[in-house]
PDB file of N, CA, C and O in Angstrom:
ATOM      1  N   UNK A   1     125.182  97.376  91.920  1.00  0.00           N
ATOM      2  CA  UNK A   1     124.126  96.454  92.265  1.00  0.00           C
ATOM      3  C   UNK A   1     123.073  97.201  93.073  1.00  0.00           C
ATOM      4  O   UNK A   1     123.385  98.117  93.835  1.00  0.00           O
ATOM      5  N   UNK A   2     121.644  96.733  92.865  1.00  0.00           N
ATOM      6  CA  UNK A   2     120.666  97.512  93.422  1.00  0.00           C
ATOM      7  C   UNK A   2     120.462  97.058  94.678  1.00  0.00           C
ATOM      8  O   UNK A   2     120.826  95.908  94.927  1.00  0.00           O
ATOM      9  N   UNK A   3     119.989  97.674  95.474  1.00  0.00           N
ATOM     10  CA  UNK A   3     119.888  97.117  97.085  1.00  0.00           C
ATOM     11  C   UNK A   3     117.863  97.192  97.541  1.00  0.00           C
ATOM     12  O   UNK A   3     117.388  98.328  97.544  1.00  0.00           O
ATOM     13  N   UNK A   4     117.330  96.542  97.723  1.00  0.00           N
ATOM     14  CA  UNK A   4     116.344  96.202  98.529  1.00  0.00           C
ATOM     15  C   UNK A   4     116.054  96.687  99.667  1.00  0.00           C
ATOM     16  O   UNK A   4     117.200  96.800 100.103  1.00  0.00           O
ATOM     17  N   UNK A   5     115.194  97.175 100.733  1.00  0.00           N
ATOM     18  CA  UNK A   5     115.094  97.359 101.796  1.00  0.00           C
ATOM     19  C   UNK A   5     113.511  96.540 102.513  1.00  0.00           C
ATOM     20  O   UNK A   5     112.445  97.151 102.439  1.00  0.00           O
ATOM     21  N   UNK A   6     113.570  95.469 103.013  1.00  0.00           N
ATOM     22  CA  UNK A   6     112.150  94.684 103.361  1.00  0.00           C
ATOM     23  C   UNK A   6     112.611  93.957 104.444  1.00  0.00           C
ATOM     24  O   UNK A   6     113.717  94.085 104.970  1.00  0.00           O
ATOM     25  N   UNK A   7     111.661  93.129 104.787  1.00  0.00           N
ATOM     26  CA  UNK A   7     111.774  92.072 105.683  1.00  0.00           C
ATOM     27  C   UNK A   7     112.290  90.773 105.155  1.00  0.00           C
ATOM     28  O   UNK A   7     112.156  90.525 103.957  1.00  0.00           O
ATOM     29  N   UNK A   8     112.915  89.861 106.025  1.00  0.00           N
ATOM     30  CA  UNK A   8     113.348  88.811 105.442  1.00  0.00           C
ATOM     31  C   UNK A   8     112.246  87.532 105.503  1.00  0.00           C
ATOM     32  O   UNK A   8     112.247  87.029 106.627  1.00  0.00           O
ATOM     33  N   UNK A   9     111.566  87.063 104.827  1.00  0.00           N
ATOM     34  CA  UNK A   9     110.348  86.166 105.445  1.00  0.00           C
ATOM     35  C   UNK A   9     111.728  84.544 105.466  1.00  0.00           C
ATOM     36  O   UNK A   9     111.224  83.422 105.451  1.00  0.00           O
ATOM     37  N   UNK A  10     112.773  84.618 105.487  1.00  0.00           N
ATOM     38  CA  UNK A  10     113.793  83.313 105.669  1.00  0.00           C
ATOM     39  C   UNK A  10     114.222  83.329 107.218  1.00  0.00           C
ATOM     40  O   UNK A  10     113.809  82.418 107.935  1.00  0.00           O
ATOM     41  N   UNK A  11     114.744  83.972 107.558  1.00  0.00           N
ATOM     42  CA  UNK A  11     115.048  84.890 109.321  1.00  0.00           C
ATOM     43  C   UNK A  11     114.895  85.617 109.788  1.00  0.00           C
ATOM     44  O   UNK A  11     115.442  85.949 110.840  1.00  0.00           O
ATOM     45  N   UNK A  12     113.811  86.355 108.998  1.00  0.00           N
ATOM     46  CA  UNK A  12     112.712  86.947 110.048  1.00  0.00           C
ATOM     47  C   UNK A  12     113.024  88.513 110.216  1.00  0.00           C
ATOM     48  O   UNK A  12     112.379  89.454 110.679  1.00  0.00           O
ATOM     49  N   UNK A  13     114.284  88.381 109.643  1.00  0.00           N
ATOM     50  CA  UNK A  13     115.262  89.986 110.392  1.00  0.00           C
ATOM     51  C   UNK A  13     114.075  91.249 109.299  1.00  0.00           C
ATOM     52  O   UNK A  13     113.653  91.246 108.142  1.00  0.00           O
ATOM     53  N   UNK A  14     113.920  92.326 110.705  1.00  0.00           N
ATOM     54  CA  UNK A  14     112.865  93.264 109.983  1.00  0.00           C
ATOM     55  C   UNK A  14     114.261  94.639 109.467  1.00  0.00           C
ATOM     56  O   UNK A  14     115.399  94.899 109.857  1.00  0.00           O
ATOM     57  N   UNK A  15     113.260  95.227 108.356  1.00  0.00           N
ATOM     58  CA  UNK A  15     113.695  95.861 107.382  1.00  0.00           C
ATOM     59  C   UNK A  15     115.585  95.902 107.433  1.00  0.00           C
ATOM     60  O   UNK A  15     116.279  96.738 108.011  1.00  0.00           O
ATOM     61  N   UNK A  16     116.120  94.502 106.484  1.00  0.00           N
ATOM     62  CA  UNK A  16     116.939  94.006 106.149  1.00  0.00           C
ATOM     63  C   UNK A  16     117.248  94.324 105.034  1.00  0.00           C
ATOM     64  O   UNK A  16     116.250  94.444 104.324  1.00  0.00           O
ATOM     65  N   UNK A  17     118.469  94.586 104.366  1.00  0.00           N
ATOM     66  CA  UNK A  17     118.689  94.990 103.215  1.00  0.00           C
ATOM     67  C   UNK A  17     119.345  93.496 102.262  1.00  0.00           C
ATOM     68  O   UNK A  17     120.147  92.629 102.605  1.00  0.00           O
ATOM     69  N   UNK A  18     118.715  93.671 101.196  1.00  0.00           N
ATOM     70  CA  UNK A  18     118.723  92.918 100.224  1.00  0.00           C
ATOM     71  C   UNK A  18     119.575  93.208  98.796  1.00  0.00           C
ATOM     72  O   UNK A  18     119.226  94.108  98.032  1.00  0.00           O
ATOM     73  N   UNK A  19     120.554  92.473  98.572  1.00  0.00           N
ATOM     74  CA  UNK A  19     120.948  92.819  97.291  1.00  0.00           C
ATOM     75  C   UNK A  19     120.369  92.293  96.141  1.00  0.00           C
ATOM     76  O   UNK A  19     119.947  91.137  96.122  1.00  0.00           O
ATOM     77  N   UNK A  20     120.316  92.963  95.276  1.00  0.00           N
ATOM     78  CA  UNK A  20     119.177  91.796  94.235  1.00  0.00           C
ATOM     79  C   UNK A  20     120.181  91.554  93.090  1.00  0.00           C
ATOM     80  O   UNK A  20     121.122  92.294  92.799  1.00  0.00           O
ATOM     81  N   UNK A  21     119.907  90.648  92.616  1.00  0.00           N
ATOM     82  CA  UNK A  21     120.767  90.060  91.357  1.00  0.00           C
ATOM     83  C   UNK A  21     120.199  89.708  90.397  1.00  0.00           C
ATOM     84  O   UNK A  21     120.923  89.307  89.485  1.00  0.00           O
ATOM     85  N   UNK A  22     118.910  89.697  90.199  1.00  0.00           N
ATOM     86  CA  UNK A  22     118.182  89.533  88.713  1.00  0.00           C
ATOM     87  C   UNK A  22     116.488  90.227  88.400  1.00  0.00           C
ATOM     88  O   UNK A  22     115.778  90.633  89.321  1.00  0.00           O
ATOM     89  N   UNK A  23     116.106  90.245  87.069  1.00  0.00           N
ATOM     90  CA  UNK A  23     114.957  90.880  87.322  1.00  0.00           C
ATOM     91  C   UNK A  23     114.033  90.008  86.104  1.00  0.00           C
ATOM     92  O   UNK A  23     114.637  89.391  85.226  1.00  0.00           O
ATOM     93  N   UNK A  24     112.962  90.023  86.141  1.00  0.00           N
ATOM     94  CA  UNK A  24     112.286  89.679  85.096  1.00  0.00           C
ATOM     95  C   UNK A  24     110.548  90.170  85.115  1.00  0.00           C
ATOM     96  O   UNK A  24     109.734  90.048  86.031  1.00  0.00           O
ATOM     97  N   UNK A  25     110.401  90.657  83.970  1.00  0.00           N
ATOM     98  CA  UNK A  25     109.377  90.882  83.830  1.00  0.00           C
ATOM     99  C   UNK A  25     107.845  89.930  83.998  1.00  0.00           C
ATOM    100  O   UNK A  25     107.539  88.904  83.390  1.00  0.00           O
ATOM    101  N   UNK A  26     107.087  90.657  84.999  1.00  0.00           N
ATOM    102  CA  UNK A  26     106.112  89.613  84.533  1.00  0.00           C
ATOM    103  C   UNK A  26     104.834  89.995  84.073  1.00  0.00           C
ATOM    104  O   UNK A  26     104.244  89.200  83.341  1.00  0.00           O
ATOM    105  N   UNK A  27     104.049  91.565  84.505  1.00  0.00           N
ATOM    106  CA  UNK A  27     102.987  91.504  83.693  1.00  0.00           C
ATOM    107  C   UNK A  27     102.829  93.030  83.737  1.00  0.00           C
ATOM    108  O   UNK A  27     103.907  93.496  84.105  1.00  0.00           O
ATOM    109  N   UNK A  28     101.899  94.032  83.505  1.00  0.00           N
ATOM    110  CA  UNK A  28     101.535  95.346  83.808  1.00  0.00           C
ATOM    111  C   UNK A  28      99.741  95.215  84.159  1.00  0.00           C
ATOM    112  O   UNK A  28      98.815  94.534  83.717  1.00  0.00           O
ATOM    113  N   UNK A  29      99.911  96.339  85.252  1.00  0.00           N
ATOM    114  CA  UNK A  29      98.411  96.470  85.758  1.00  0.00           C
ATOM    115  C   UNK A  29      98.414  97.780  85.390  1.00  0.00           C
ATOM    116  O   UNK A  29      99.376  98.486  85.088  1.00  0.00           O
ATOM    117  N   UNK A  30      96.779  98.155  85.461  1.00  0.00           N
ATOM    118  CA  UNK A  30      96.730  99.410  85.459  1.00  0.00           C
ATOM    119  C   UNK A  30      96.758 100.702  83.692  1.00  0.00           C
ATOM    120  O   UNK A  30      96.284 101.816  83.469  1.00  0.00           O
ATOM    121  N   UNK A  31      97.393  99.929  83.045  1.00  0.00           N
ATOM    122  CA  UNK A  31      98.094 100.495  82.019  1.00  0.00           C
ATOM    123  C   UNK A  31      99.472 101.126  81.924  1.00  0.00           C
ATOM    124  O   UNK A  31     100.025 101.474  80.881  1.00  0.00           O
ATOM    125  N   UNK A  32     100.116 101.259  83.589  1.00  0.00           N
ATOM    126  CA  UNK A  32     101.238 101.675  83.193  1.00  0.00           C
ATOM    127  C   UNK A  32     102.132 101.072  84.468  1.00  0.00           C
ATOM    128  O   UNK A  32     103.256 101.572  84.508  1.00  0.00           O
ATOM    129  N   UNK A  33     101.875 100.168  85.439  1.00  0.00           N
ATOM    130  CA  UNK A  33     102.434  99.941  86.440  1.00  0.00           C
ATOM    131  C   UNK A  33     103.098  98.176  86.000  1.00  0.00           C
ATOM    132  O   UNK A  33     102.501  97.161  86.356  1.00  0.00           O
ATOM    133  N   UNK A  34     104.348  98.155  85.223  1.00  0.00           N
ATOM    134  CA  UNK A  34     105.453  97.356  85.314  1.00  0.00           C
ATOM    135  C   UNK A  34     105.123  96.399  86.648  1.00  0.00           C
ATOM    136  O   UNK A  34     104.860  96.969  87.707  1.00  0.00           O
ATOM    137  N   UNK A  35     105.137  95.140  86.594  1.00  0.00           N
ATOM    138  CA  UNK A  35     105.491  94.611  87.294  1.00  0.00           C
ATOM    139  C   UNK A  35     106.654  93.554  87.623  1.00  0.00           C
ATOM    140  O   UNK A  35     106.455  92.711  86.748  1.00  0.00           O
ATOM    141  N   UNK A  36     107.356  93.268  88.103  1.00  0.00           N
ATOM    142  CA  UNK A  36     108.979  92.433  87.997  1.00  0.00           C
ATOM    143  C   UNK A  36     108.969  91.514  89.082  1.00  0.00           C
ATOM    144  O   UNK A  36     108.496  91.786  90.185  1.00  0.00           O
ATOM    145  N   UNK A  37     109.560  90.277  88.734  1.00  0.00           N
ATOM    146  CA  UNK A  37     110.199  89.767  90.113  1.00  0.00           C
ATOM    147  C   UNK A  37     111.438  89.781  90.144  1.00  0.00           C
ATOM    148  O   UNK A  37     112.070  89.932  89.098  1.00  0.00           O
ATOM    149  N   UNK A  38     112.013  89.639  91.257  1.00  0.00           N
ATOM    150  CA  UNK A  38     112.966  90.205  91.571  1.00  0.00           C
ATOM    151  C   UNK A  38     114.211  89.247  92.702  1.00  0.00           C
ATOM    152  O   UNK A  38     114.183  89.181  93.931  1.00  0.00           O
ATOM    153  N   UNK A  39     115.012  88.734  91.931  1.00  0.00           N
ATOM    154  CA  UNK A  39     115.679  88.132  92.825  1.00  0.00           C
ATOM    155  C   UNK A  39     116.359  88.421  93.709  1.00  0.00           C
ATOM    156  O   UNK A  39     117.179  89.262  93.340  1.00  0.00           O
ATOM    157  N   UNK A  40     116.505  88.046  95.168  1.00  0.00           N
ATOM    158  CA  UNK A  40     117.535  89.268  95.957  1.00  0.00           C
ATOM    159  C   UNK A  40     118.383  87.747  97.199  1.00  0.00           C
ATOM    160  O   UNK A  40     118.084  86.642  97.651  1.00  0.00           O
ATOM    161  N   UNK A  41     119.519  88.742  97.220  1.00  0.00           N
ATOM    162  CA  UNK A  41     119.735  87.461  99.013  1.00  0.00           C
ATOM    163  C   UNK A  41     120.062  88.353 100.059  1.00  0.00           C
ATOM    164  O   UNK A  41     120.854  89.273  99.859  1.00  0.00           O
ATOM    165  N   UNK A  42     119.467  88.145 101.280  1.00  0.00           N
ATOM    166  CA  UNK A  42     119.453  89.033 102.204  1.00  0.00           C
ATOM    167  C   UNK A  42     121.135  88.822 103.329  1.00  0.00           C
ATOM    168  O   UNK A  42     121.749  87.834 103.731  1.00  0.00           O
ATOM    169  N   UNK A  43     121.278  89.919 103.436  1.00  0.00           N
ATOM    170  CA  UNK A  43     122.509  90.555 103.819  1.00  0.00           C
ATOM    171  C   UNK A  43     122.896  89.970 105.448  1.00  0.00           C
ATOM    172  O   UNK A  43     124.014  89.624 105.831  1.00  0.00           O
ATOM    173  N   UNK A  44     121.814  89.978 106.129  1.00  0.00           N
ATOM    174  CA  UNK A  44     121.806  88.949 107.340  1.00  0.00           C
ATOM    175  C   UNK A  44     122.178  87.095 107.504  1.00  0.00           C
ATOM    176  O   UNK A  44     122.873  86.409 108.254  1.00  0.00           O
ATOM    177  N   UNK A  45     121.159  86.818 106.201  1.00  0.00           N
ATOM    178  CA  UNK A  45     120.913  85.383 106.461  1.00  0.00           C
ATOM    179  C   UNK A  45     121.779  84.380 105.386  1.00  0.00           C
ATOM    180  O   UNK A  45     122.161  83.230 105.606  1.00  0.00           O
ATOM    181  N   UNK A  46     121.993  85.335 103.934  1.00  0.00           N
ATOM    182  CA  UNK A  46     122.259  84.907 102.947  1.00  0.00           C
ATOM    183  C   UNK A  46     121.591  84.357 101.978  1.00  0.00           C
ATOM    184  O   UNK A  46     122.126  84.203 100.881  1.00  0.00           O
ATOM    185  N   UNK A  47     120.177  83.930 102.243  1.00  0.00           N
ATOM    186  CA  UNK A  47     119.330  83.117 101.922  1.00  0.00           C
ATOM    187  C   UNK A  47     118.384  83.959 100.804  1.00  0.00           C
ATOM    188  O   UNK A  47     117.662  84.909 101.106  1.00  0.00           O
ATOM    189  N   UNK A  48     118.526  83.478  99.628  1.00  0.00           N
ATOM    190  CA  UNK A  48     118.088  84.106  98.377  1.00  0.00           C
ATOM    191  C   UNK A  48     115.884  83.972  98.689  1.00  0.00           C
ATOM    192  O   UNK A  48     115.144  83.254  99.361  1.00  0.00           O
ATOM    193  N   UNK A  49     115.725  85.037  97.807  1.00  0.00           N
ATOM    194  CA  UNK A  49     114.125  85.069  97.363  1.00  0.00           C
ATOM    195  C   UNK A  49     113.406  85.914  97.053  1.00  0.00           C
ATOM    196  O   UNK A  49     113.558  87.019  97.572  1.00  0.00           O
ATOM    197  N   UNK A  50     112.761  85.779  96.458  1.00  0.00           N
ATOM    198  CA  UNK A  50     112.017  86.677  95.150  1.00  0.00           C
ATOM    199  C   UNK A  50     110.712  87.247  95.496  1.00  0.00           C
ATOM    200  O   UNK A  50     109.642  86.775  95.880  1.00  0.00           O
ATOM    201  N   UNK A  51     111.205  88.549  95.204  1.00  0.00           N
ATOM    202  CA  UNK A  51     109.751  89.905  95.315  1.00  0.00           C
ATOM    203  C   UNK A  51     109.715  90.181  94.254  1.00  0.00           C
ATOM    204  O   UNK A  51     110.590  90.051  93.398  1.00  0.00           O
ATOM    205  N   UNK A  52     107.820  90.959  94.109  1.00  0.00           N
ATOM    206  CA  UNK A  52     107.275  91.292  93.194  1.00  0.00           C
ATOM    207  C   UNK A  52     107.185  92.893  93.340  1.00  0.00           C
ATOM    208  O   UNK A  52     106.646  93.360  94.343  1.00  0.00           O
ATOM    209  N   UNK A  53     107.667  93.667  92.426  1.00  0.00           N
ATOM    210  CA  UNK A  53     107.814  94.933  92.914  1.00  0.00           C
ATOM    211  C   UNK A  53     107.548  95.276  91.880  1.00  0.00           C
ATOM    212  O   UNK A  53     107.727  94.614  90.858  1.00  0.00           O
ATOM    213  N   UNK A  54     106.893  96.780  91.970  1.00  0.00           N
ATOM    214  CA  UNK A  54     106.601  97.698  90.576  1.00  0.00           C
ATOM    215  C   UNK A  54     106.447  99.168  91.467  1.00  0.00           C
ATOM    216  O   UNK A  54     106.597  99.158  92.688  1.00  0.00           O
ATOM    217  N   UNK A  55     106.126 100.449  90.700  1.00  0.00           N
ATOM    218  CA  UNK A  55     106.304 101.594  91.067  1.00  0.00           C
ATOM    219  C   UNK A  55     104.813 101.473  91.478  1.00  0.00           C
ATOM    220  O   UNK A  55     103.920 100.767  91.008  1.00  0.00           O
ATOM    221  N   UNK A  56     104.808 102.579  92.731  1.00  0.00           N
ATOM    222  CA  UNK A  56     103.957 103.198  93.480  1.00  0.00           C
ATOM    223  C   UNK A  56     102.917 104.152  92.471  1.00  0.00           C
ATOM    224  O   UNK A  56     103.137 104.150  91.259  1.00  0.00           O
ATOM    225  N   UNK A  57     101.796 104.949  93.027  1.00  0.00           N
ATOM    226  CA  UNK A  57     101.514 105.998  92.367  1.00  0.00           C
ATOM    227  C   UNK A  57     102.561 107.355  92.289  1.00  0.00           C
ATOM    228  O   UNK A  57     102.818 108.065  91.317  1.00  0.00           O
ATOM    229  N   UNK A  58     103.091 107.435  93.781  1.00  0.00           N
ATOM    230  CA  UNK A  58     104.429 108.274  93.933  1.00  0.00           C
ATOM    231  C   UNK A  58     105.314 108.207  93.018  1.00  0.00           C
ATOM    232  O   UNK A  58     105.917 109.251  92.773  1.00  0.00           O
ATOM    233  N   UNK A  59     105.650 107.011  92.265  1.00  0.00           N
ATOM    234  CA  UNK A  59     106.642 107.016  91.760  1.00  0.00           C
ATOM    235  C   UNK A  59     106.594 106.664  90.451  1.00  0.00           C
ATOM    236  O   UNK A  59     107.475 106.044  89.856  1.00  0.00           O
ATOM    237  N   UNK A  60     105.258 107.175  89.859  1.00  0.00           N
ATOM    238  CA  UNK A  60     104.774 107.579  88.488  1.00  0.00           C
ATOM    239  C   UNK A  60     105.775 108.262  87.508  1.00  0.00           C
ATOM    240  O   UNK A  60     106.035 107.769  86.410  1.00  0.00           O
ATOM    241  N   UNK A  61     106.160 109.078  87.829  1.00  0.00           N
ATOM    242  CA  UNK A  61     107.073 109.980  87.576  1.00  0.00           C
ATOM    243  C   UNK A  61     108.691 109.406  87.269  1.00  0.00           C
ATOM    244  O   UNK A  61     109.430 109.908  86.422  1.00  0.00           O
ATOM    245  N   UNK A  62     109.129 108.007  88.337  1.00  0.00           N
ATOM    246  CA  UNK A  62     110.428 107.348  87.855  1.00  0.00           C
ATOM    247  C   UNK A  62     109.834 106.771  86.572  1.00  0.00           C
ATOM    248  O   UNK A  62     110.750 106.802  85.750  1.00  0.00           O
ATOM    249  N   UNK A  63     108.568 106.182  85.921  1.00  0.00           N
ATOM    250  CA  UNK A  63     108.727 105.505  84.745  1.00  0.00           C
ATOM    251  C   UNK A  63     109.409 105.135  83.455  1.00  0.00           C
ATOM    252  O   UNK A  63     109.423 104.179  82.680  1.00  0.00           O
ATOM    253  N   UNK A  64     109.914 106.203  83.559  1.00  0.00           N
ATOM    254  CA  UNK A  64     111.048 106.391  82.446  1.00  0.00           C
ATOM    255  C   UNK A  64     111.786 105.775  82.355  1.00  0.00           C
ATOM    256  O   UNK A  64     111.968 105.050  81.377  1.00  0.00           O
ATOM    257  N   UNK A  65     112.841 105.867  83.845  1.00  0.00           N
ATOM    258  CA  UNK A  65     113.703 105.624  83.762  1.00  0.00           C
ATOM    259  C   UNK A  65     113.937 103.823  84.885  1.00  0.00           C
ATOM    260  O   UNK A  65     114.968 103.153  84.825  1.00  0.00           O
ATOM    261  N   UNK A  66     112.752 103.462  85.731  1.00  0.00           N
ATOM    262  CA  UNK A  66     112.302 102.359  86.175  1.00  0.00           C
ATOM    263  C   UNK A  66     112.006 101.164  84.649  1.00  0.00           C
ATOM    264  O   UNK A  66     112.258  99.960  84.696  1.00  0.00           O
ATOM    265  N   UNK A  67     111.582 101.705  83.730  1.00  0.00           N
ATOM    266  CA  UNK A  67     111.101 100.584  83.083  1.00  0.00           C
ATOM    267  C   UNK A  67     112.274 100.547  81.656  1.00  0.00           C
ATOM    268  O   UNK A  67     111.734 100.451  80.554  1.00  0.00           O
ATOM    269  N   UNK A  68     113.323 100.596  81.679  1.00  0.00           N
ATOM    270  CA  UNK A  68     114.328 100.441  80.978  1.00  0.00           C
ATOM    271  C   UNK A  68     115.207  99.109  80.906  1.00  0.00           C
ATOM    272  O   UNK A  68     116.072  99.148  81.781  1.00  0.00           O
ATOM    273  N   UNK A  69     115.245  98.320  80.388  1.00  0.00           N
ATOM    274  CA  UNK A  69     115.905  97.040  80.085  1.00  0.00           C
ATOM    275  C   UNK A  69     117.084  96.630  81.234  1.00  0.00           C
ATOM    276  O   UNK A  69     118.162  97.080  80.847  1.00  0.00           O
ATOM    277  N   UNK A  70     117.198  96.011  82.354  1.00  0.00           N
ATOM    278  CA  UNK A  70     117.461  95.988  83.042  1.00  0.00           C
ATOM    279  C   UNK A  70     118.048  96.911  84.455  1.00  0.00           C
ATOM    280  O   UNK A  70     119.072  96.679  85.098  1.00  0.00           O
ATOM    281  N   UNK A  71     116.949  98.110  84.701  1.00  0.00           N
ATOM    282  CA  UNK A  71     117.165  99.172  85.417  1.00  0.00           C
ATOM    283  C   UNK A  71     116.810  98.664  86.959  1.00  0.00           C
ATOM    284  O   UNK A  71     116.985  99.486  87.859  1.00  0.00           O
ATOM    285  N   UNK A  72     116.417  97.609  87.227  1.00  0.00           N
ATOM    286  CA  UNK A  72     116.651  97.306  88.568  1.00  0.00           C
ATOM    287  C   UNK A  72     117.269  97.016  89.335  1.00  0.00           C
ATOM    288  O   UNK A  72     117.327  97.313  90.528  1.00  0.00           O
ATOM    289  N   UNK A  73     118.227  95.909  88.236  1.00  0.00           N
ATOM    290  CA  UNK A  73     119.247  95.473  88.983  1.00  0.00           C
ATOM    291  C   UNK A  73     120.507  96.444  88.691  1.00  0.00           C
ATOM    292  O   UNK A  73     121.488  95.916  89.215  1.00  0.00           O
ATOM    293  N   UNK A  74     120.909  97.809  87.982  1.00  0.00           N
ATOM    294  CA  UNK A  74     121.173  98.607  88.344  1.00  0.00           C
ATOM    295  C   UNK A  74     120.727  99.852  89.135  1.00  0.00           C
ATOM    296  O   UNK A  74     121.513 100.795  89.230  1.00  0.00           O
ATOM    297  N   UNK A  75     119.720  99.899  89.609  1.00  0.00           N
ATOM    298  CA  UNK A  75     119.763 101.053  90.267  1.00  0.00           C
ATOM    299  C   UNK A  75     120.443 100.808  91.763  1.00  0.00           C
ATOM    300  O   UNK A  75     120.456  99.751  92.393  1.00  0.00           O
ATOM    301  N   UNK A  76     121.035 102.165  92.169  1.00  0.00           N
ATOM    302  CA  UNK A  76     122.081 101.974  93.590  1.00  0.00           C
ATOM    303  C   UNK A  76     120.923 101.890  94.612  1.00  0.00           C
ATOM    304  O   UNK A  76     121.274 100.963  95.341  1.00  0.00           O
ATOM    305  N   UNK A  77     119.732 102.350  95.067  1.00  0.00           N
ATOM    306  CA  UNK A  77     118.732 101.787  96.043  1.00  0.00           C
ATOM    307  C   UNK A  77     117.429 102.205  95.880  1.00  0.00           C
ATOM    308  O   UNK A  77     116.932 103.292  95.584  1.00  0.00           O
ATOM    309  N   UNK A  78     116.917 100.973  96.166  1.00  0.00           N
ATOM    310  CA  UNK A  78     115.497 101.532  95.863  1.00  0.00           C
ATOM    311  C   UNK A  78     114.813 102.386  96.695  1.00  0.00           C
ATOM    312  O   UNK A  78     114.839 102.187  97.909  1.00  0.00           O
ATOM    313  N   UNK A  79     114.312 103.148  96.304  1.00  0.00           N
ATOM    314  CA  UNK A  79     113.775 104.143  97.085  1.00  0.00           C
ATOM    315  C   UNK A  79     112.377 103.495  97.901  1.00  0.00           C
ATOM    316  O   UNK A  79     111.553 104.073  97.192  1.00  0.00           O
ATOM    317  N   UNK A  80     111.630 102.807  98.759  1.00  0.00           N
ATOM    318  CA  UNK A  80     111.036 102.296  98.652  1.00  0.00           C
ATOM    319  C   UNK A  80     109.433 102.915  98.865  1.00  0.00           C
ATOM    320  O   UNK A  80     108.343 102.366  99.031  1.00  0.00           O
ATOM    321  N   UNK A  81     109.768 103.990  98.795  1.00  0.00           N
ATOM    322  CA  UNK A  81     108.195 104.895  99.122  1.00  0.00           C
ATOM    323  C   UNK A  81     108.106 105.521  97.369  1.00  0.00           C
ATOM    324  O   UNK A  81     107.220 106.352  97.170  1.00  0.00           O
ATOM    325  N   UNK A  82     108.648 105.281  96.637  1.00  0.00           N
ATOM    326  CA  UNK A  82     107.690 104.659  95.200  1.00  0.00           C
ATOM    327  C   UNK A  82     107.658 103.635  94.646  1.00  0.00           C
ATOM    328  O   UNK A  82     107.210 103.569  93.501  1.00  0.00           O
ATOM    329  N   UNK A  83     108.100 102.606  95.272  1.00  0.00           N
ATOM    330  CA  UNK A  83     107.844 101.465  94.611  1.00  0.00           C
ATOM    331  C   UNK A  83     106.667 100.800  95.883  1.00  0.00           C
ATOM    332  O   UNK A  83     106.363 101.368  96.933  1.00  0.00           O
ATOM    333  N   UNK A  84     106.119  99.332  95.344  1.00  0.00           N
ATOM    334  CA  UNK A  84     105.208  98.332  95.970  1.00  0.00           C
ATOM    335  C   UNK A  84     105.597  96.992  95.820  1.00  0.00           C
ATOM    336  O   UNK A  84     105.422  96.443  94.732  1.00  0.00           O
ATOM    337  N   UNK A  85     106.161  96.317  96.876  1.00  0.00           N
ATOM    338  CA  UNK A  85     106.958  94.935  96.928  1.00  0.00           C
ATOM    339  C   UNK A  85     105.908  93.976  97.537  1.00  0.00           C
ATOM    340  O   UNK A  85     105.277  94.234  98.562  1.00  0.00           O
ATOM    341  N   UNK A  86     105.786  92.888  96.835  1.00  0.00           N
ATOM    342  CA  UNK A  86     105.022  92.067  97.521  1.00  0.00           C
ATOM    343  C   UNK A  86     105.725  90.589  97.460  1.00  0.00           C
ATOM    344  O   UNK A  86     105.787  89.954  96.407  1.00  0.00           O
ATOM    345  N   UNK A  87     106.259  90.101  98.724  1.00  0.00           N
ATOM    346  CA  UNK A  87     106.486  88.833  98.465  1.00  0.00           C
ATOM    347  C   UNK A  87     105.442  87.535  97.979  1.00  0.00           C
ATOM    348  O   UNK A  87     105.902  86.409  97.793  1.00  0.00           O
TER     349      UNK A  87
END
């Protein structure tokens, strides 16, 4: 299971780790920047909710292997200095 690293906007707890459990596509910007939401429940509160995350310019280079048929909710952690999460 992939793990998250953000803030919790449910209890507040800062950079809280998140397990995520689902992903779905929702649009591409740019021409090559994937965008997903992302279901997660945070490890503090329990309390499930959904980020919008896609790769960084840094992390141009994961594309390959980031935009593969459910590669989020396997990857072991996100690295978060190439990706961009926006609740």
């Amino acid at each position: 299971m992939s793990l998250l690293v953000a803030n919790c906007p449910r209890c507040g707890a800062n950079q809280i780790t998140f397990d995520v459990r689902a992903q779905v596509y929702r649009s591409t910007e740019y021409d090559w920047c994937n965008l997903y939401e992302i279901f997660c429940v945070c490890r503090a509160c329990s309390q499930p909710t959904i980020y919008v995350v896609g790769l960084s310019t840094e992390g141009y280079h994961l594309r390959d292997t980031f935009y593969k048929e459910g590669a989020l909710v396997m990857f072991l952690v996100f690295r978060n200095n190439h990706m961009i999460h926006r609740r």
